[in-house]
DRENDO-1510 file (C-alpha; in Angstrom, 1 decimal, always signed):
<recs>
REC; n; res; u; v; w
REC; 1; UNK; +68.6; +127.4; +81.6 .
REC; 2; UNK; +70.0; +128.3; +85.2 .
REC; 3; UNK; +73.2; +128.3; +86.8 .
REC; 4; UNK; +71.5; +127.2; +89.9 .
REC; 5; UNK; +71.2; +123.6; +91.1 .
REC; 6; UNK; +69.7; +121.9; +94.5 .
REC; 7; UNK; +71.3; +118.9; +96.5 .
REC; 8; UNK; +69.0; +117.4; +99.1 .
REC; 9; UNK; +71.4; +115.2; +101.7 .
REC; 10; UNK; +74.5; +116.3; +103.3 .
REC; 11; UNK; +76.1; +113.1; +103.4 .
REC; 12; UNK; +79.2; +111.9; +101.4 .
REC; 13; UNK; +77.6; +111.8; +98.6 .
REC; 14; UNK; +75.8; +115.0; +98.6 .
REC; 15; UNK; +78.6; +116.9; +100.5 .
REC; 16; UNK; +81.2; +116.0; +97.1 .
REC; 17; UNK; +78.3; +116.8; +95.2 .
REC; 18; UNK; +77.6; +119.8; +96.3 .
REC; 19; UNK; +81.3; +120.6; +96.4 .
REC; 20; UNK; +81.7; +119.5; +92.8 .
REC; 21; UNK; +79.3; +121.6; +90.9 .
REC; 22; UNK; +80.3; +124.6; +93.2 .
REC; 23; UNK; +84.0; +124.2; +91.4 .
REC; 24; UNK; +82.3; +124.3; +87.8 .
REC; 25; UNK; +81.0; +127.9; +88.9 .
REC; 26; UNK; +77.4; +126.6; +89.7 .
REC; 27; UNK; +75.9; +127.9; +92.4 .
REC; 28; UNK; +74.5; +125.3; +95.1 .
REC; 29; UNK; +71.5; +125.2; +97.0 .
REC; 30; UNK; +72.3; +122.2; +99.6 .
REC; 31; UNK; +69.3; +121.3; +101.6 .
REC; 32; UNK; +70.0; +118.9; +104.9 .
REC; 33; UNK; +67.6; +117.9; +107.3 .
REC; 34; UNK; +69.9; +118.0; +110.1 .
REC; 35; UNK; +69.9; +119.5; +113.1 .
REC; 36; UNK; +66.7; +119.0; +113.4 .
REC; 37; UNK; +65.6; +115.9; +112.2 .
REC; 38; UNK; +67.8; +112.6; +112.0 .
REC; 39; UNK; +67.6; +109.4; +110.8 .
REC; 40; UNK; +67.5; +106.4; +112.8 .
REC; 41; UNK; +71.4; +105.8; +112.4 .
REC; 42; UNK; +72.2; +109.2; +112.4 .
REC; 43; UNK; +73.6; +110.7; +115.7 .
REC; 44; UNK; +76.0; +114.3; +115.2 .
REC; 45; UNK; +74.9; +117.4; +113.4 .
REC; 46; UNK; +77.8; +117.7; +110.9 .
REC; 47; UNK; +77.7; +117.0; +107.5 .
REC; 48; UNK; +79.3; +113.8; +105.9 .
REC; 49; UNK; +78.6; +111.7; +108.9 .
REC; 50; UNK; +80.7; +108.3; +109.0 .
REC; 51; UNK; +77.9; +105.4; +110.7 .
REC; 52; UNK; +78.9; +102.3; +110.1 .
REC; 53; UNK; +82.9; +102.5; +110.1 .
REC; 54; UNK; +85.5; +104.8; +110.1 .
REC; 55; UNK; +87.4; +102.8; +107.3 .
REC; 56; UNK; +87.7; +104.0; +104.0 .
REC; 57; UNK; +89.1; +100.1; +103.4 .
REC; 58; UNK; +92.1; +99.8; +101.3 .
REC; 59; UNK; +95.0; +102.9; +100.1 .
REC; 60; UNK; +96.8; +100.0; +98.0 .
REC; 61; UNK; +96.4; +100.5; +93.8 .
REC; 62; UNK; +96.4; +96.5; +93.9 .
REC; 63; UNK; +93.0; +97.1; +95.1 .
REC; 64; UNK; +90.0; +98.5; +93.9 .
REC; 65; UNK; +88.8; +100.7; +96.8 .
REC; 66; UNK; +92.6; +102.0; +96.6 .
REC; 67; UNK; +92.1; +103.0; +93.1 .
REC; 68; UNK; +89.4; +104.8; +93.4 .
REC; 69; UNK; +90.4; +106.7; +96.2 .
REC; 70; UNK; +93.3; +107.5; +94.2 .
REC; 71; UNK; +91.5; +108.5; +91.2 .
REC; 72; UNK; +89.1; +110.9; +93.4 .
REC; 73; UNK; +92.6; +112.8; +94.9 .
REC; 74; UNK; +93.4; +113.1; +91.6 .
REC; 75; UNK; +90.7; +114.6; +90.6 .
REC; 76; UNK; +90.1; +117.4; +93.6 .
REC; 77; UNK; +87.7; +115.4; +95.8 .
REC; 78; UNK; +86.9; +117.3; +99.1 .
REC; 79; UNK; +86.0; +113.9; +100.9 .
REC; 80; UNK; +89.5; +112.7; +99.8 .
REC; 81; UNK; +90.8; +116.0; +101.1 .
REC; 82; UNK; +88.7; +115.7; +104.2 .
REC; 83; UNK; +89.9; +112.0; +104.8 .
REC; 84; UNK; +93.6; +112.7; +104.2 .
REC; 85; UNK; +93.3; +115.8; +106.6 .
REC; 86; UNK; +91.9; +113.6; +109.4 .
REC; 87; UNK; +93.9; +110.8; +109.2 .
REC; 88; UNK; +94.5; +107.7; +111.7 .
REC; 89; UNK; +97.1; +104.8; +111.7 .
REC; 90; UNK; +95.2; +101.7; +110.1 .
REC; 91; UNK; +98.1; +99.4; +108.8 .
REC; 92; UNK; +97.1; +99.7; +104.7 .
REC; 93; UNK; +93.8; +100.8; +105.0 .
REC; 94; UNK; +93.0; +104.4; +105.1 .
REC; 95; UNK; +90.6; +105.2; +108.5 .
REC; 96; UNK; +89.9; +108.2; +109.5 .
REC; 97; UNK; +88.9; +110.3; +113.1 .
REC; 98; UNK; +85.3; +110.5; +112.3 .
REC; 99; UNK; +84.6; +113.6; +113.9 .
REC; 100; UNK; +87.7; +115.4; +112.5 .
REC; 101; UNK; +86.6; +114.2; +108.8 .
REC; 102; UNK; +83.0; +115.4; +109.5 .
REC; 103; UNK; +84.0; +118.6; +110.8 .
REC; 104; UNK; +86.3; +119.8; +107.7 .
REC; 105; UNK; +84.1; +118.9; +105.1 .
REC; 106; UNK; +80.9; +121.0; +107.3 .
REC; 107; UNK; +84.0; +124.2; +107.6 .
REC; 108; UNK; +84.7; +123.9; +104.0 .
REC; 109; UNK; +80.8; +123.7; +102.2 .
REC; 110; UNK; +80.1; +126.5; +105.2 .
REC; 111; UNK; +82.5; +128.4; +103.8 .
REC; 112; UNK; +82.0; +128.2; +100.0 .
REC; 113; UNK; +80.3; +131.4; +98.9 .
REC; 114; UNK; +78.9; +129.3; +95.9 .
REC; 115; UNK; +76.8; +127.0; +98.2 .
REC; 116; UNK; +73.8; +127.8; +100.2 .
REC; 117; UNK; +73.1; +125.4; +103.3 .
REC; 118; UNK; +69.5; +125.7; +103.9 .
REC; 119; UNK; +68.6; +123.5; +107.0 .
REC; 120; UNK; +65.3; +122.1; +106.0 .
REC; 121; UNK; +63.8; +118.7; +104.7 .
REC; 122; UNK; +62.8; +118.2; +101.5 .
REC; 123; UNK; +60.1; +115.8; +100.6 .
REC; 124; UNK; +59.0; +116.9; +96.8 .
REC; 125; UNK; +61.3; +116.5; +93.8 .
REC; 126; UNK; +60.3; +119.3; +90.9 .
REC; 127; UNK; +60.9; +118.2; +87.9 .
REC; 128; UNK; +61.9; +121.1; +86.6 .
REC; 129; UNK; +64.7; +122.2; +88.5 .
REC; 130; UNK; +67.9; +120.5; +88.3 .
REC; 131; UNK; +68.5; +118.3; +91.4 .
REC; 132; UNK; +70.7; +116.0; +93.0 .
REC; 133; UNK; +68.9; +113.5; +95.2 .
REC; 134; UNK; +71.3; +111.8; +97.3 .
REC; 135; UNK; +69.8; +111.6; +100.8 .
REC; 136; UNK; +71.1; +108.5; +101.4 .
REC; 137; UNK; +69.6; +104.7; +101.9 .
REC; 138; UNK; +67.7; +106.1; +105.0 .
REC; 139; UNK; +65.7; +108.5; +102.8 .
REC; 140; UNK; +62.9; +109.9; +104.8 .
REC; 141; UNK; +59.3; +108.7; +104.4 .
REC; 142; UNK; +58.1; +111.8; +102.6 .
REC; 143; UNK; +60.5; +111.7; +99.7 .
REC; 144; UNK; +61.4; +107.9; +100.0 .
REC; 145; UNK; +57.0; +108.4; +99.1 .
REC; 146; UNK; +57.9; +110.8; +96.4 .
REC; 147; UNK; +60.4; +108.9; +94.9 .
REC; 148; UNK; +58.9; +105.9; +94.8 .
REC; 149; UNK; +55.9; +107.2; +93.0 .
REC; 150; UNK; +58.1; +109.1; +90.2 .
REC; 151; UNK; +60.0; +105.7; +89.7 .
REC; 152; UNK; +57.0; +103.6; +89.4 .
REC; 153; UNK; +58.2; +101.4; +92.8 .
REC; 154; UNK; +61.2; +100.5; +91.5 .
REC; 155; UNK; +63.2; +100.0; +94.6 .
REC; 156; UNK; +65.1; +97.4; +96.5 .
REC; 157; UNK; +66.5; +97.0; +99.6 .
REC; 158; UNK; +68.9; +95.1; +102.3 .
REC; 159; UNK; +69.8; +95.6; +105.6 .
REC; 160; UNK; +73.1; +97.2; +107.0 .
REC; 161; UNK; +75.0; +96.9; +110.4 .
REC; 162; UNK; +77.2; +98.9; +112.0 .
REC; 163; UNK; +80.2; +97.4; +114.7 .
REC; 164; UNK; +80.8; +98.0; +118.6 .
REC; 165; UNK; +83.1; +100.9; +119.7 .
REC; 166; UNK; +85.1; +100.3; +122.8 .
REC; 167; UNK; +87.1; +102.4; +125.4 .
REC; 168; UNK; +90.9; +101.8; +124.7 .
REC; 169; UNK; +91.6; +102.4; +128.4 .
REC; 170; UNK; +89.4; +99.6; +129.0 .
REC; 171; UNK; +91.0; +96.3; +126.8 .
REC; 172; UNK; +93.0; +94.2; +129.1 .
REC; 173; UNK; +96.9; +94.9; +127.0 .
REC; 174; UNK; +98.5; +91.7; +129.1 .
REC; 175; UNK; +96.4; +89.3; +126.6 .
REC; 176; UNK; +96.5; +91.3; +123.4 .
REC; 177; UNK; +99.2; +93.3; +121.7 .
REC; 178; UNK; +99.7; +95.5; +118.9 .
REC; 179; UNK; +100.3; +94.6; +115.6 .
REC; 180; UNK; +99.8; +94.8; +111.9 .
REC; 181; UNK; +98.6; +91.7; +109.4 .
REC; 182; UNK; +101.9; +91.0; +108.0 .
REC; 183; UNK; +103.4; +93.9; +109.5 .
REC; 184; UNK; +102.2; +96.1; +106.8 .
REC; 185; UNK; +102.1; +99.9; +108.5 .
REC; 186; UNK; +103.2; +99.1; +111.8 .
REC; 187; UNK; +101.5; +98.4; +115.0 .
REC; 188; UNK; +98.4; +100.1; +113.7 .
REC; 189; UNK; +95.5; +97.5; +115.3 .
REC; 190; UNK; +95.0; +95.8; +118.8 .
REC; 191; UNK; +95.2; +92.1; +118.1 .
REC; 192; UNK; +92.7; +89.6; +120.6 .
REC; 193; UNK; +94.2; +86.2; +120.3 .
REC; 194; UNK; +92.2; +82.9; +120.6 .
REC; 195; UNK; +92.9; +79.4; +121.0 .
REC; 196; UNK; +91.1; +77.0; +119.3 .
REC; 197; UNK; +88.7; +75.8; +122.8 .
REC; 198; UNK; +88.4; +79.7; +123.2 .
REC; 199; UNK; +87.3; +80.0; +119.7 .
REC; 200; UNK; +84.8; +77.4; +119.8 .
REC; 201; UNK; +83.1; +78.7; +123.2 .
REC; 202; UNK; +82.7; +82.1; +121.6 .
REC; 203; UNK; +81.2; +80.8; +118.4 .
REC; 204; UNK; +78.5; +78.6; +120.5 .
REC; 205; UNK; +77.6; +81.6; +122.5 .
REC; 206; UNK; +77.3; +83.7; +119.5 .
REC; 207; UNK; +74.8; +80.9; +117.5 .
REC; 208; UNK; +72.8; +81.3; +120.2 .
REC; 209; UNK; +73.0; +84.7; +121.0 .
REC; 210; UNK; +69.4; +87.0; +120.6 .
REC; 211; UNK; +68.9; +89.1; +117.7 .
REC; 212; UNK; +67.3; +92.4; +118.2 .
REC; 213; UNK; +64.1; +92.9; +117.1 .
REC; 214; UNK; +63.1; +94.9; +113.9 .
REC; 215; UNK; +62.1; +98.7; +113.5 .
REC; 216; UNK; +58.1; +99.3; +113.0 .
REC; 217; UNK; +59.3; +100.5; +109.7 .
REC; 218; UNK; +61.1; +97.5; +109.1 .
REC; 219; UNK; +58.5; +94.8; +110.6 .
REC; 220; UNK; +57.6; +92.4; +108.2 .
REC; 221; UNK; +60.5; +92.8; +105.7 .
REC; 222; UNK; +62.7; +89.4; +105.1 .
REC; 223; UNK; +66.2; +90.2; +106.6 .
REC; 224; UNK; +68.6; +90.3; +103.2 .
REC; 225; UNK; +72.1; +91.6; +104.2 .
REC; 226; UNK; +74.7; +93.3; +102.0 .
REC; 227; UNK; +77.4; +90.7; +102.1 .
REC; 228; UNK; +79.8; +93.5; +102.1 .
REC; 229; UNK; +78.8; +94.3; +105.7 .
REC; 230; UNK; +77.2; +91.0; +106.8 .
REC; 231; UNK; +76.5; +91.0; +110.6 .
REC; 232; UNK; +78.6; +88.8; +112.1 .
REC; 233; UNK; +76.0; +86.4; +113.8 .
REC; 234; UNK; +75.1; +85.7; +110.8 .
REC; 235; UNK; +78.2; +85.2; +108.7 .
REC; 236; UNK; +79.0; +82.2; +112.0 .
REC; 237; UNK; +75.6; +80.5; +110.9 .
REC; 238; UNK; +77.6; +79.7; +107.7 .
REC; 239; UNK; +79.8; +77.8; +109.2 .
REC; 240; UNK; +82.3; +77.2; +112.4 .
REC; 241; UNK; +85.3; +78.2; +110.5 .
REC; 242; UNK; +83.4; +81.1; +108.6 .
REC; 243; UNK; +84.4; +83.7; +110.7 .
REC; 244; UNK; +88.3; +82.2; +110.6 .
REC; 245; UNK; +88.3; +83.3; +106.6 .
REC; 246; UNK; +86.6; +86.5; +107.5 .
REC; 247; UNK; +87.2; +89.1; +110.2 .
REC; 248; UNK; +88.8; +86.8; +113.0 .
REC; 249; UNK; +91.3; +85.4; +110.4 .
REC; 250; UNK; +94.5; +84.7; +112.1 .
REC; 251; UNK; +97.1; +84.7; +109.0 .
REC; 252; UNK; +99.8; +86.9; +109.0 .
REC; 253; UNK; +99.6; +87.8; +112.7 .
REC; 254; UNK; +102.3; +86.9; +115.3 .
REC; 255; UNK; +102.7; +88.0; +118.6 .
REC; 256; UNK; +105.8; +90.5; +118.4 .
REC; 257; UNK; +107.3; +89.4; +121.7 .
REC; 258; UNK; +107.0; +85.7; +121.0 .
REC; 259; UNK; +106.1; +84.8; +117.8 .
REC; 260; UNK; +103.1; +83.2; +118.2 .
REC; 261; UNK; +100.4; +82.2; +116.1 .
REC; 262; UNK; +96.7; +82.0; +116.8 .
REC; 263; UNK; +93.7; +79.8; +115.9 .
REC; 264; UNK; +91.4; +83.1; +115.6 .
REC; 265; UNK; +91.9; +86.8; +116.5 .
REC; 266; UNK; +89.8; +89.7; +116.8 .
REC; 267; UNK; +91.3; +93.2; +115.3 .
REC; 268; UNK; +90.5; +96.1; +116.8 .
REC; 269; UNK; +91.0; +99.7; +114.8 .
REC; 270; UNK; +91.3; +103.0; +115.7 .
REC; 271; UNK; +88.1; +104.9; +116.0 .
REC; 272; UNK; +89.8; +108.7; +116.3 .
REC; 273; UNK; +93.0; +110.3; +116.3 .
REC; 274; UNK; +93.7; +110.2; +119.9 .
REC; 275; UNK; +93.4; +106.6; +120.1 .
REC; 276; UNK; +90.8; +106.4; +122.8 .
REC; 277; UNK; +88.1; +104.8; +121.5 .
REC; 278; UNK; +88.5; +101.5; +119.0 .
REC; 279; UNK; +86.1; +99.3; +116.9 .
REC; 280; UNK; +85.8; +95.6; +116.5 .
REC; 281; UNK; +86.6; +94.9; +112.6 .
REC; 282; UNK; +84.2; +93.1; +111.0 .
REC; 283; UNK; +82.1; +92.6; +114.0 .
REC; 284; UNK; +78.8; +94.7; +112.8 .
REC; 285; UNK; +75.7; +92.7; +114.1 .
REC; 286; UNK; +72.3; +92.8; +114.9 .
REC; 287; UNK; +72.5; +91.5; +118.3 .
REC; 288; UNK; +70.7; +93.0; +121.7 .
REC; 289; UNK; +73.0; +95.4; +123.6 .
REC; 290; UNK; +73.2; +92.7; +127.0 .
REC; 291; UNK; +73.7; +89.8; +124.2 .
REC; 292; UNK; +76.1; +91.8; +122.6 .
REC; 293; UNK; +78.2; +92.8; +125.7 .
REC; 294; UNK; +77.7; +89.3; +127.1 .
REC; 295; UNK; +79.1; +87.5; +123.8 .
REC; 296; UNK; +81.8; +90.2; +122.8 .
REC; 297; UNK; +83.3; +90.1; +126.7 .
REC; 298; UNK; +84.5; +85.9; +126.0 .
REC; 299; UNK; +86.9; +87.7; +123.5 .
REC; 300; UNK; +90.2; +87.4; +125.4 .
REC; 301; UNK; +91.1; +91.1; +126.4 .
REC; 302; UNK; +87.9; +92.6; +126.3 .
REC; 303; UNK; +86.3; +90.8; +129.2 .
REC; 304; UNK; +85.9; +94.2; +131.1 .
REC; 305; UNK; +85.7; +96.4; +127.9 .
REC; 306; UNK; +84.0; +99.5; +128.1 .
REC; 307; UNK; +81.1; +99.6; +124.8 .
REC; 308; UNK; +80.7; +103.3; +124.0 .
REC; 309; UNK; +78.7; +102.4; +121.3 .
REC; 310; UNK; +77.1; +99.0; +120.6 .
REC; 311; UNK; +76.2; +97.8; +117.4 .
REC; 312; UNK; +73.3; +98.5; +115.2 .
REC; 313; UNK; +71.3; +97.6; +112.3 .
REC; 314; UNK; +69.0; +99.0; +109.8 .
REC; 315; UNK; +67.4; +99.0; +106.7 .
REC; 316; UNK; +68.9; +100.5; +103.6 .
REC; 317; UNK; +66.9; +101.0; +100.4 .
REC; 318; UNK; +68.6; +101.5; +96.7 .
REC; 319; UNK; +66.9; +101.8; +93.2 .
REC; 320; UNK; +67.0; +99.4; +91.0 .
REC; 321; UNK; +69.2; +101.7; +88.9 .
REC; 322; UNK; +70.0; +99.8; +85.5 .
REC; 323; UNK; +66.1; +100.3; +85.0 .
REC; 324; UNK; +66.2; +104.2; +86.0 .
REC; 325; UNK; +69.4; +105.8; +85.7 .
REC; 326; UNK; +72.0; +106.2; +83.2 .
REC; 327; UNK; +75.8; +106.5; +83.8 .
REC; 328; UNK; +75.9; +110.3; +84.8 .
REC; 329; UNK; +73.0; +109.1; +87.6 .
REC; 330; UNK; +70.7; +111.2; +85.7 .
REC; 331; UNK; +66.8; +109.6; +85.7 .
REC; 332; UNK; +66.1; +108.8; +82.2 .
REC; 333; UNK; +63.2; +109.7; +82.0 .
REC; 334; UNK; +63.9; +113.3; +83.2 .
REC; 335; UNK; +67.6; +114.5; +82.4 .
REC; 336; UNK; +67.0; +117.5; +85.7 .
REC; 337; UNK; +67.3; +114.5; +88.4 .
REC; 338; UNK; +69.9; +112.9; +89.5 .
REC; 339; UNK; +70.7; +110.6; +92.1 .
REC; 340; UNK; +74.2; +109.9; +94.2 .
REC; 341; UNK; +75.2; +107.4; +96.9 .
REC; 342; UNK; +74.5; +104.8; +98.3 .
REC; 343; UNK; +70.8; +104.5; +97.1 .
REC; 344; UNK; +71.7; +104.2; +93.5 .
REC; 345; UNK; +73.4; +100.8; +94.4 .
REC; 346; UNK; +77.0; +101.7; +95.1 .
REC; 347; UNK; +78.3; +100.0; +98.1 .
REC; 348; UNK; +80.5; +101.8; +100.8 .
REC; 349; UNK; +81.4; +105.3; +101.8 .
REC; 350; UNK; +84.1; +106.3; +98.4 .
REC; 351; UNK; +81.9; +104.8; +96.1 .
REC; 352; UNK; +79.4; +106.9; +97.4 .
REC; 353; UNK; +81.2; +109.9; +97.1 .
REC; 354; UNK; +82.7; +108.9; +93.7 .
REC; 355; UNK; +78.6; +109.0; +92.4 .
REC; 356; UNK; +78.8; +112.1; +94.2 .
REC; 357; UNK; +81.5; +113.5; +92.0 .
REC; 358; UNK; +79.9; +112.2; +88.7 .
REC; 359; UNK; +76.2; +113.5; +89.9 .
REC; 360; UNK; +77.6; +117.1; +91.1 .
REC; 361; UNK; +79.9; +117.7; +87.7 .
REC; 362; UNK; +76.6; +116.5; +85.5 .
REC; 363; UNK; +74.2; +118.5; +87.3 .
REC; 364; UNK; +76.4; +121.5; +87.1 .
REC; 365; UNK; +76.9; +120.7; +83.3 .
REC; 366; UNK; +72.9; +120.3; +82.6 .
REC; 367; UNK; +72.8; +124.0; +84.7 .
REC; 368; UNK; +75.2; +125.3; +82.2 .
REC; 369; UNK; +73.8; +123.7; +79.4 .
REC; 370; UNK; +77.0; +121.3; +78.3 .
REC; 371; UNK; +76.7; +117.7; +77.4 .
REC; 372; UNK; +76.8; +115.2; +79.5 .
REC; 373; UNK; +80.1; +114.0; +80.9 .
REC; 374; UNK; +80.6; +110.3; +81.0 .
REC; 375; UNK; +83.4; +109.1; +82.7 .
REC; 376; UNK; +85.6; +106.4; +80.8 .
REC; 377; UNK; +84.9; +102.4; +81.9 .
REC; 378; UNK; +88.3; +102.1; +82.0 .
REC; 379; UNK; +88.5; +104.2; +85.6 .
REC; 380; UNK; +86.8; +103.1; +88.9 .
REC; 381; UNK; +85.0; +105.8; +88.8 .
REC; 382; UNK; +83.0; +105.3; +85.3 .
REC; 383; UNK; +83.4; +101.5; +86.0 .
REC; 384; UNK; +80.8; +101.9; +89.2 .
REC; 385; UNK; +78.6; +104.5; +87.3 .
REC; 386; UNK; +78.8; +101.4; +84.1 .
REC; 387; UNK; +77.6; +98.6; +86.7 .
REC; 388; UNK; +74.7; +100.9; +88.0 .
REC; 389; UNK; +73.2; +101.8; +84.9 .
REC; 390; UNK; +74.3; +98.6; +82.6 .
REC; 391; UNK; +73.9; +96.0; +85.6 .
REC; 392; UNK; +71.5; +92.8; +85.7 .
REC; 393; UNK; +68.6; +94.2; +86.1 .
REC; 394; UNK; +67.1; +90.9; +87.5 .
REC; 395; UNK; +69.8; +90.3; +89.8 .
REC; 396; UNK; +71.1; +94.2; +90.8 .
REC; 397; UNK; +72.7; +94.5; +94.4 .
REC; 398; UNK; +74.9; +96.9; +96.0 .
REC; 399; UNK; +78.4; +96.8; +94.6 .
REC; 400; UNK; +81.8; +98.0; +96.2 .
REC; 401; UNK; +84.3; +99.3; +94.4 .
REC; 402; UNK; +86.3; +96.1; +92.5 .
REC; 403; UNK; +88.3; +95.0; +89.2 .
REC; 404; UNK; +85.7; +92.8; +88.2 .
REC; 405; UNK; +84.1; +95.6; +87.1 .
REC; 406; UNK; +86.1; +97.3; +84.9 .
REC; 407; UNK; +86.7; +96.0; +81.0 .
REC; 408; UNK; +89.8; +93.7; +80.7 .
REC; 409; UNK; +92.9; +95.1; +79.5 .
REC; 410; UNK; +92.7; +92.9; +76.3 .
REC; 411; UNK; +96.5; +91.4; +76.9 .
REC; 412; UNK; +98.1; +89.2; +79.8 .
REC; 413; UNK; +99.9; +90.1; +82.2 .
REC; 414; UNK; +103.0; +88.1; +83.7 .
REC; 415; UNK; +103.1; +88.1; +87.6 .
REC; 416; UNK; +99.6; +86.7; +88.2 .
REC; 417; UNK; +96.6; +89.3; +90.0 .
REC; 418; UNK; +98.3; +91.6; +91.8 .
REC; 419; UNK; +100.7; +92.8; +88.2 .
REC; 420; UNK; +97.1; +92.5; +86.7 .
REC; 421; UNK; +95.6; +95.1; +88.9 .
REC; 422; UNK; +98.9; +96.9; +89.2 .
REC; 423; UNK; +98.4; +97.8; +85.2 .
REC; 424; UNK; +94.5; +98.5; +85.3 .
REC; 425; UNK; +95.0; +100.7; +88.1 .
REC; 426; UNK; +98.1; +102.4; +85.8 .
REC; 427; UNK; +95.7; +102.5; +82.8 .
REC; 428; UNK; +93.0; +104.6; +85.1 .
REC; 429; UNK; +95.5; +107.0; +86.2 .
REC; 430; UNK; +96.6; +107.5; +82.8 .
REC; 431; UNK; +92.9; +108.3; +81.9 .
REC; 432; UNK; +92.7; +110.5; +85.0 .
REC; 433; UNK; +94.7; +113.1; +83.7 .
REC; 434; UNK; +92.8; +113.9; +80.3 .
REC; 435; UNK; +89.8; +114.1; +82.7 .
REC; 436; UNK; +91.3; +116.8; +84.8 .
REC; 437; UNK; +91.7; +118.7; +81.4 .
REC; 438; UNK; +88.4; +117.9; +79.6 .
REC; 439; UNK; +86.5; +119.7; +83.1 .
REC; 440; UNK; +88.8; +122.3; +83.9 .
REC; 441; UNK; +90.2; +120.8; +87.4 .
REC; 442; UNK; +93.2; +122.4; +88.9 .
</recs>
């Protein structure tokens, strides 16, 4: 027995990890690969790096992501900490200044004198030493290799895509305007309006539009996409009024001078604090960088935008977890490893740091030789680690934090879905609290 574990990855998952078993008075060996070696859609040196968005989605109960942010404050999550700290207007959803949220969570596991950052990467996996894998779904080759053979090849994979960034100074304000969906939050996004003619022009020239080609490690693969962050080139080959029930939807958005109402619009968020820089919602794609800036510029308002960043794609792998790993995201077959984030087939940055949370308290329980803690189906957060390790195994895929996942509460409910996921959300809460207790969380 030891009161020592070892994290490999820095990332969301890792970081709350990390953090986690430091706070059950284990100490922490936390081994990151960063400075000096990325992967491909890695870019800053801090830890808990944000790549694709800088949305944590929904802060609303009615929804699931909102729950289990909720249940993760609760509970003493640094990555909820860090997000609260670093904050930026984003109508209902909670987004954050990435590099404000990176830096606190790097100050605070720097800081911890229960966790040792040793800047090095890992590629072997002992067996006998109590470990939390959680390196991310870009996993380097070495121990993505290593893995692999422990696990027998049991690994999937699909490919994710991250959205344009644009100047703020740069977005023409006389065509779009600043409002909220429904006016929830106040004038938190920068609305780009389109008639129907306009809408029709840019959906051509997107159809059309050239794909970038694939990474040598990728070459070869068949492009599956996580529909949870489905590039939007692809999402328009659905259909021409696709995109019109996705990310350009126009309900509940009026022009607050007139009144108006749109046939499309394109939202753009807050990327940091100071409001300098914004991101296209929904708009994560695959495309070239001229096809991209020559497509994206037809969007009224951003015909002389600035791209800081253009958008990228790339391969993520998971496990195929319901035949590995069981509902603390220990390996079966060897109760010392465990795995957290996104590669055990969670979806989305707080589910990843919700496997985090389980992974880092379990590890830190195996150190001190406890049981297992498994947390109740009736939260978010033990409805996620349910679906990894009880999931189809023939059909498993990345899955974001959602109701459907959680057990039914066994009675109806008057008032339709929302009341419905008003009371599951109250019944987690209430479960939250007995949690707190039961690990010793102040």
């Amino acid at each position: 027995m030891t009161n020592t574990i070892q994290v490999y990855g820095a990332g969301l998952a890792g970081s709350e990890a990390a953090w986690q078993a430091a706070k059950q008075g284990v100490k922490v060996r936390l081994y990151e690969m960063k400075p000096g070696k990325k992967s491909p859609a890695h870019h800053s040196d801090g830890f808990a790096e944000l790549v694709c968005s800088n949305s944590l989605r929904s802060a609303e109960l009615t929804n699931g992501a909102g729950l289990l942010k909720e249940e993760l404050r609760r509970m003493g999550s640094l990555i909820m900490e860090a997000a609260l700290a670093s904050r930026v207007a984003a109508g209902g959803a909670l987004a954050v200044d990435r590099e404000k949220f990176s830096a606190y969570v790097t100050e605070k596991i720097l800081s911890c004198p229960m966790i040792e950052v040793i800047p090095e990467e890992r590629t072997d996996l002992p067996g006998d030493e109590i470990t939390v894998t959680a390196t991310g779904p870009l996993t380097s080759d070495g121990l993505a290799e290593t893995i692999s053979a422990l696990i027998g090849g049991k690994s999937l994979y699909f490919y994710d895509a991250a959205a344009p960034i644009v100047d703020a100074e740069s977005v023409d304000m006389t065509k779009a305007f600043f409002a909220s969906r429904y006016g929830k939050g106040g004038a938190d996004y920068v609305n780009c309006p389109m008639t129907e003619p306009e809408y029709k022009a840019f959906y051509r020239a997107l159809l059309s539009a050239e794909e970038a080609p694939l990474h040598d490690f990728e070459a070869g693969d068949a492009l599956k996409v996580f529909e949870g962050c489905m590039p939007v080139e692809v999402m328009a080959r659905r259909g021409e009024d696709t995109l019109r029930y996705g990310p350009m939807k126009p309900v509940g958005i009026r022009h607050p001078e007139t009144g108006e109402e749109f046939y499309a619009v394109v939202q753009l968020r807050k990327e940091n604090e100071a409001g300098t820089m914004y991101n296209l919602v929904g708009f994560q794609t695959h495309l070239t960088w001229p096809e991209q800036r020559r497509v994206f510029s037809m969007i009224p308002g951003l015909e002389r935008a600035e791209f800081l960043r253009y958008g990228v794609m790339h391969r993520n792998t998971f496990l195929c977890s319901p035949d590995l790993l069981d509902a603390d995201y220990s390996l079966r077959e060897n109760r010392n490893l465990y795995f957290a984030g996104q590669m055990t087939g969670v979806e989305g940055y707080i589910e990843s740091a919700a496997s985090g949370f389980v992974a880092g308290v379990n590890a830190a329980r195996c150190a001190l030789g406890k049981e297992p803690f498994l947390f109740p189906e009736e939260t978010m957060t033990g409805a996620m680690a349910h679906y990894i390790s009880h999931g189809d195994r023939t059909l498993f895929q990345p899955m974001n934090a959602n109701f459907g996942v959680m057990p039914p509460l066994g009675f109806r409910v008057k008032g339709g879905k929302r009341a419905r996921n008003e009371a599951l959300s109250q019944r987690a809460l209430e479960a939250i609290g007995g949690i707190r207790e039961t690990l010793g969380i102040l």
